[in-house]
C-alpha positions as protocol buffer text, in pm:
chain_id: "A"
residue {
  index: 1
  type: UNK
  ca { x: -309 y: 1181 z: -1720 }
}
residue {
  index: 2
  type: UNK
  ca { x: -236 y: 1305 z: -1344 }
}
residue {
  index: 3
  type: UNK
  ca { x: -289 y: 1651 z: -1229 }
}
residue {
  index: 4
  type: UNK
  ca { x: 94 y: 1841 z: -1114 }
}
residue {
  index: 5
  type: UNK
  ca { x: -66 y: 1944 z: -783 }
}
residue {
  index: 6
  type: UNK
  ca { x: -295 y: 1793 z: -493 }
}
residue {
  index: 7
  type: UNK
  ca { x: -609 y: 1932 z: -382 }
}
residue {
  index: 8
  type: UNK
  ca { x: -414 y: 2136 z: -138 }
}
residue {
  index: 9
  type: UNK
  ca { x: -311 y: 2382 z: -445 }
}
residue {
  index: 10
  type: UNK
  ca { x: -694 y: 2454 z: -492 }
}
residue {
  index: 11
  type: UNK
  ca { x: -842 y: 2639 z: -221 }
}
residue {
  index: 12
  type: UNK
  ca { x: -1178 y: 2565 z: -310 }
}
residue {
  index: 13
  type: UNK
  ca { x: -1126 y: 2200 z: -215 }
}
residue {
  index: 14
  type: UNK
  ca { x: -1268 y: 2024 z: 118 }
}
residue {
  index: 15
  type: UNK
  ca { x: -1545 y: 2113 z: 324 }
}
residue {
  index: 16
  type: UNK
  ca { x: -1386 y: 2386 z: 492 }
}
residue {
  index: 17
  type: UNK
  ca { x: -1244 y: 2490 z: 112 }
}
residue {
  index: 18
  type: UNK
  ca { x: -893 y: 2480 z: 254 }
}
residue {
  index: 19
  type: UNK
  ca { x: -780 y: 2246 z: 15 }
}
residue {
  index: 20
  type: UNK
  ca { x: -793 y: 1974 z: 271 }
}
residue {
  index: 21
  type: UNK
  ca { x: -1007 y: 1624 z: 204 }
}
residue {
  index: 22
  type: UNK
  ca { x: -1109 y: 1320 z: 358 }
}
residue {
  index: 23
  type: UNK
  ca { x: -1150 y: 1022 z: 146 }
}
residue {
  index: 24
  type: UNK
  ca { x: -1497 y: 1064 z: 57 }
}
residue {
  index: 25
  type: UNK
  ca { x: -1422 y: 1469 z: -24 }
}
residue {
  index: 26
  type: UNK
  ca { x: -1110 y: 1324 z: -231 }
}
residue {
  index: 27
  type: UNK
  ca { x: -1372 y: 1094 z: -443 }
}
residue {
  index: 28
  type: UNK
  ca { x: -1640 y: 1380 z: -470 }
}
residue {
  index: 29
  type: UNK
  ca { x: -1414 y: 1655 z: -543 }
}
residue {
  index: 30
  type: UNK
  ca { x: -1239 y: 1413 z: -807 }
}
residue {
  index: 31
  type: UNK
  ca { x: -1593 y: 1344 z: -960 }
}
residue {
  index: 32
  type: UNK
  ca { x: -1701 y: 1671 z: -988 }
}
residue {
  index: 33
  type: UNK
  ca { x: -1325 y: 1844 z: -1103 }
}
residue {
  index: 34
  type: UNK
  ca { x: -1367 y: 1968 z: -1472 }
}
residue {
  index: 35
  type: UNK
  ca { x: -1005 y: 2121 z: -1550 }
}
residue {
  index: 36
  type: UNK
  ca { x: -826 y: 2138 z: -1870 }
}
residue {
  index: 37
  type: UNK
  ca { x: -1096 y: 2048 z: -2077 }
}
residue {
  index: 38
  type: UNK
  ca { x: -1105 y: 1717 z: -1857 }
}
residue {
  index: 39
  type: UNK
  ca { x: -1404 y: 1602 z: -1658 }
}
residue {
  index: 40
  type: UNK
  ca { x: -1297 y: 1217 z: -1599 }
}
residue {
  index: 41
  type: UNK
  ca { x: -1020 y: 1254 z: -1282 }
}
residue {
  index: 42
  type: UNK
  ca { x: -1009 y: 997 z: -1048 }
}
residue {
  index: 43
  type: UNK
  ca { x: -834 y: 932 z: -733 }
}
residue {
  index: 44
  type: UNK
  ca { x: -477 y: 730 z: -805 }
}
residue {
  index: 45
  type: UNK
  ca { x: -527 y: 346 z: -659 }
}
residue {
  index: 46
  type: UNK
  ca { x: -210 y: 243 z: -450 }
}
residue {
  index: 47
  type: UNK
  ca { x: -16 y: 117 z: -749 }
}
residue {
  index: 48
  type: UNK
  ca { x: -111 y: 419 z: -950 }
}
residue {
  index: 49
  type: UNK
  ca { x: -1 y: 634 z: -673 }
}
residue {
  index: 50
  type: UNK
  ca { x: 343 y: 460 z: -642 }
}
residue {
  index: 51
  type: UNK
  ca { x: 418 y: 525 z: -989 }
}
residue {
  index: 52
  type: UNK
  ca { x: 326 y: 857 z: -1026 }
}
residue {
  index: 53
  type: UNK
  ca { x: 511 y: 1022 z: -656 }
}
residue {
  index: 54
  type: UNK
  ca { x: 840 y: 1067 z: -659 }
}
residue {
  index: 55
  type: UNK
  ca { x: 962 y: 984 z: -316 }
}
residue {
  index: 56
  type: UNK
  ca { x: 1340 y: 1136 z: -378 }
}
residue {
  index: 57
  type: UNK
  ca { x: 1172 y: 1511 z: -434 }
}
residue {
  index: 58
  type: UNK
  ca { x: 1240 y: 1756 z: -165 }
}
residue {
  index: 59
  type: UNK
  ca { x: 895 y: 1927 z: -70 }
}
residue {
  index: 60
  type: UNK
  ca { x: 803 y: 2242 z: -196 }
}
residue {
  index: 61
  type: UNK
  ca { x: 840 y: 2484 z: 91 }
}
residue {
  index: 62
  type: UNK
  ca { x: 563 y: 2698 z: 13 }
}
């Protein structure tokens, strides 16, 4: 299971808790998310990430 939104939706993300991560914020962040019941989130790996994003979706412009 995938989350819907990045760490950008969650303002309480990143060192400045703008949502914002580095990589080692991204694995920390991931390792300490509990959300929906859920306390095992992981980053994607490259081919993870390729199956989940789809690249034909126009941005959300907010």
């Amino acid at each position: 299971m995938w989350m819907q939104y990045d760490s950008g939706s969650y303002p309480n993300a990143g060192s400045l808790s703008d949502g914002r991560v580095n990589w080692q914020e991204a694995i920390d962040w991931c390792e300490t998310l509990t959300m929906a019941e859920h306390g095992d989130w992981r980053l994607p790996n490259a081919k993870a990430l390729q199956s989940i994003v789809d690249y034909n979706r126009t941005p959300d412009p907010t």
